[in-house]
N, C-alpha and C positions, 0 to 999 in steps of 0.2 A: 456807719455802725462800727463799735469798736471790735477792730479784728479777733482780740481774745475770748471774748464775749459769745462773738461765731463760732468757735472754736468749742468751747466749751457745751455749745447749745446743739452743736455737729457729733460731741462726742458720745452719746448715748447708742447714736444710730451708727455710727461706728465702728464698735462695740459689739452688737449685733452682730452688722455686715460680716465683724473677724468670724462670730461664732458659729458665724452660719456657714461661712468658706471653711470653717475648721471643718465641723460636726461630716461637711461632705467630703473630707478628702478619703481617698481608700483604705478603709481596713487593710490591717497586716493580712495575711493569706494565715489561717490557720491549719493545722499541721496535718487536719486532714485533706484537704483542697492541697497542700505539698504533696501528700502522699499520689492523689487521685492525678496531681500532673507529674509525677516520676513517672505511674504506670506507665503516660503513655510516653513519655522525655525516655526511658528505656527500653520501651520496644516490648513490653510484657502481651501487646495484645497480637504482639505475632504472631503469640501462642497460644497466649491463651484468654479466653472471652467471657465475657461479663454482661450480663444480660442479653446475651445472642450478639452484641458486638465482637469485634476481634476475629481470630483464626482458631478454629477447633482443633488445634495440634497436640494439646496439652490437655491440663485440666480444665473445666469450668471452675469458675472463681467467684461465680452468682451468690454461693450459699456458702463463701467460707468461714465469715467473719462467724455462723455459726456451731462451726466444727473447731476451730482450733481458737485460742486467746489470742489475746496483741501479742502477747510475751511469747509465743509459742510461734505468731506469726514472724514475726520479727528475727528468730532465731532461725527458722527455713528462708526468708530471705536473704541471709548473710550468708549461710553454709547450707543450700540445698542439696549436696552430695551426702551430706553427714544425715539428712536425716531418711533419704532416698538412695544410697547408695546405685550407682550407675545410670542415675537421671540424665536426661539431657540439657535440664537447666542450667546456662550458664552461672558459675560465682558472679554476683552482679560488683561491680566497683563502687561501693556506694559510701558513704560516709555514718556513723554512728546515729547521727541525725537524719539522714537520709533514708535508712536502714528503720528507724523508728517512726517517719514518718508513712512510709511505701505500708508498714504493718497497721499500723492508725488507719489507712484509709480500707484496707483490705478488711479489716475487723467491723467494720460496719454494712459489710457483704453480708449481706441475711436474708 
């Protein structure tokens, strides 16, 4: 049989085979699944606990996502003195990106 022929008659199911190893390879991590691994990548549940997980140091963070916005979240995680003056929460070191993704996952605490 002519090789090109094969080739040609192989490349349909080839084809396929690509779309089908594409379709599985992993999703990027979306920015709340970042946020919900910073929690614990920083040690947030040291203190404080999320659905009865964690350490009851702090606040409960079960119901935050309905007390405060993202924007609102996001600005107490960057500078939680500023909006608790004398808290014990450390300034976290976190990146603007990071900072926005920790408040993304927190905002959906309801």
């Amino acid at each position: 049989m002519n090789p090109i022929r094969t080739a040609l008659r192989a490349a349909p199911a080839l084809a396929l085979l690509a779309a089908a190893c594409t379709s599985a390879s992993p999703q990027p991590e979306s920015l709340v699944e970042r946020g919900q691994a910073l929690f614990g990548d920083q040690g947030c549940y040291g203190c404080h606990t999320v659905r009865g997980t964690g350490t009851p140091i702090a606040n409960d963070l079960t119901h935050v996502g309905a007390k405060y916005s993202e924007a609102e979240l996001a600005r107490r995680v960057r500078d939680p003195a500023l909006h608790k003056p004398g808290a014990h929460m450390p300034k976290l070191e976190l990146t603007e990106a990071q900072a926005r993704a920790l408040a993304a996952y927190l905002a959906t605490l309801r």
